[in-house]
C-alpha angles and dihedrals in degrees: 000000000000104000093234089049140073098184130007115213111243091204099046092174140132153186115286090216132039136086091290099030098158099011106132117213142197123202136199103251085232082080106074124229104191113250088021124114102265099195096142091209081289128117085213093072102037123141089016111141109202105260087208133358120260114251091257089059087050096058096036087065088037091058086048090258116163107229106213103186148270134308142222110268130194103239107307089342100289112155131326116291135161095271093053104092089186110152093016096099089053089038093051094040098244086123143031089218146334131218123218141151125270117198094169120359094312093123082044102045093047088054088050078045098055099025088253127134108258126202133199114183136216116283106273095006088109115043113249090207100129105012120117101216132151107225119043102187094055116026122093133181104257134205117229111186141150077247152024100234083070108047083050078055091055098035093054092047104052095027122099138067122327113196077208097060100070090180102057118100129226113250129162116217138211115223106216116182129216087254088067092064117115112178099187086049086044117084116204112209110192114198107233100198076060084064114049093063087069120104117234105272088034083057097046083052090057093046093059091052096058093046088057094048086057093044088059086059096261108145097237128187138160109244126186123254101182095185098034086118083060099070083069091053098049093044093056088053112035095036092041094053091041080047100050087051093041096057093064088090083063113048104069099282091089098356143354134059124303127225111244130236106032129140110220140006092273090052100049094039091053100039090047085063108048099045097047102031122085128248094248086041090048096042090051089042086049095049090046091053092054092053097044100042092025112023109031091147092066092049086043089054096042090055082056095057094045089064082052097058099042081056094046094054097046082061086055091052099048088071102029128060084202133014113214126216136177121246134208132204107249120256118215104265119238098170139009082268099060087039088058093049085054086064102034092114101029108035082086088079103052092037088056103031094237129134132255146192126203112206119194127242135276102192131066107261090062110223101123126183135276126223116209117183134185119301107287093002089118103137086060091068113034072056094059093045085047088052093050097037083061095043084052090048094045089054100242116159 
């Protein structure tokens, strides 16, 4: 078996017509494709075929995408880890993109990984029909592509409502070109508080790449953010506890394997976990059960704090088009800890619902910058990528 992939589909076709005829297309094996394996990175869930294809699978064919085949994921997806080969496909040009979920910056932080663009769209844009995630209030399905203008393609074609996602809102949204960016009209807010995580050659990195940014025309300033350290905080609590109730599809009750030889249902639920979780999985699902069962005060508020910050950035973007933050390549997780490092300059996206754009870098060390917008302004910034992606390719600055 190829070493990016899982699974290589034995049927790689696609429609001749249609908005992506010809586009070929990985997928995280945690978004079922019915009649695929559906094992999620988990051995809970080996040996599991999709009993149907999530929505966005449906429109992907529907749009004459070739689906190429699934991944490697890190266990249901959670974070990015050595056996996760997210973003290779796209980096090696097997692909044109590949589509995975991002809980907390992990579409993002494989694109940092493999020098790709990386989205993550707004919250609901994408229907999560189909899609085994952790944490329902803040994943999302994420693009990863070698440019913007497709992951505007595949954005167009699988985005929109879904009468089988409950959850999803009902936004409407503006499309804004590339042409319709004006730098010297677009104002770039960076978050301080962002920046100040960074070490000293990662800074002066950064640094370069603003400067770049100004020297293109965009009107850029460094704006405070007090409780921007917040968003992580409020990640760890409020995504571990959705997490620890969410894996219970996973862990023989719904679907998975179940341990033999128990006794009861609290027996069999507890010791097929632990037999078929992973340490990092297990450690995440067990923090999230003591803040939900013995310290409820500190989720509830979290989940203050969250509406805060949803406020707080709505202010930001009343006086920015864009707000800019650093990035930084992922390091393998070894503890809760490590997995939350990982996150420190992403988990802002998926705590507040907003979407966000990794560009890749321009300068030798590799981190790049990420573009977050208002809630459901998308197409703003896929646009700006697309202007800056042209201004790269037609070798300005």
């Amino acid at each position: 078996m190829d070493s990016i992939f899982s699974y290589l589909n034995p049927d790689a076709s696609g429609s001749a017509t249609g908005p992506l005829a010809g586009i070929k297309i990985a997928v995280q094996p945690t978004i079922g494709i019915a009649g695929w394996p559906a094992r999620a990175g988990s051995e809970a869930l080996a040996g599991y075929l999709s009993a149907g294809s999530a929505t966005v699978i449906d429109r992907l064919t529907q749009g004459g995408a070739i689906l190429t085949g699934l991944t490697h994921a890190s266990e249901l997806g959670l974070g990015i880890d050595d056996t996760s080969t997210s973003g290779r496909a796209v980096e090696t040009k097997t692909v044109h993109a590949e589509l995975m979920l991002d809980m907390a910056g992990e579409a993002r932080l494989s694109a940092c990984r493999g020098n790709l663009w990386g989205f993550k769209p707004s919250w609901g844009r994408v229907s999560h029909t189909g899609i085994a995630g952790l944490i329902p209030s803040m994943e999302a399905c994420g693009i990863l592509a070698q440019d913007p203008a497709t992951i505007r393609s595949v954005l167009k074609t699988v985005a929109g409502a879904d009468d089988m996602d409950f959850s999803q809102p009902r936004l409407d949204y503006k499309e804004i070109s590339a042409d319709e960016i004006k730098p010297a009209q677009f104002t770039l807010s960076v978050i301080g508080e962002a920046a100040t995580l960074l070490s000293g050659d990662e800074r002066k990195e950064f640094d370069e790449e603003i400067a770049r940014l100004k020297r293109y025309g965009f009107n850029v300033r460094t704006v405070s953010w007090p409780d921007y350290n917040l968003c992580l905080t409020v990640h760890r609590i409020v995504g571990s506890v959705e997490a620890s109730s969410a894996a219970g599809r996973y862990d023989s009750v719904r679907f998975g394997r179940r341990a033999p030889g128990t006794k009861n249902w609290n027996e069999m639920y507890l010791q097929s976990r632990g037999a078929f979780f992973g340490t990092l999985l297990k450690s995440y699902l067990i923090q999230g059960a003591y803040f939900q069962f013995e310290r409820y005060d500190a989720y509830e508020n979290a989940c203050r704090i969250r509406a805060r910050l949803l406020k707080e950035t709505s202010r930001l973007f009343e006086q920015a088009d864009s707000l800019v933050f650093p990035s930084q390549k992922p390091a393998q997780p070894v503890s809760l800890d490590a997995l939350y490092e990982q996150f420190k300059l992403t988990a802002h996206a998926n705590v507040t619902g907003c979407p966000a754009l990794y560009m890749p870098s321009a300068c030798a060390g590799g981190q790049g910058l990420e573009f977050a917008a208002g809630y459901g302004a998308d197409e703003r910034v896929i646009a700006l990528g697309e202007y800056l992606h042209r201004q790269r390719a037609g070798g300005k600055l």
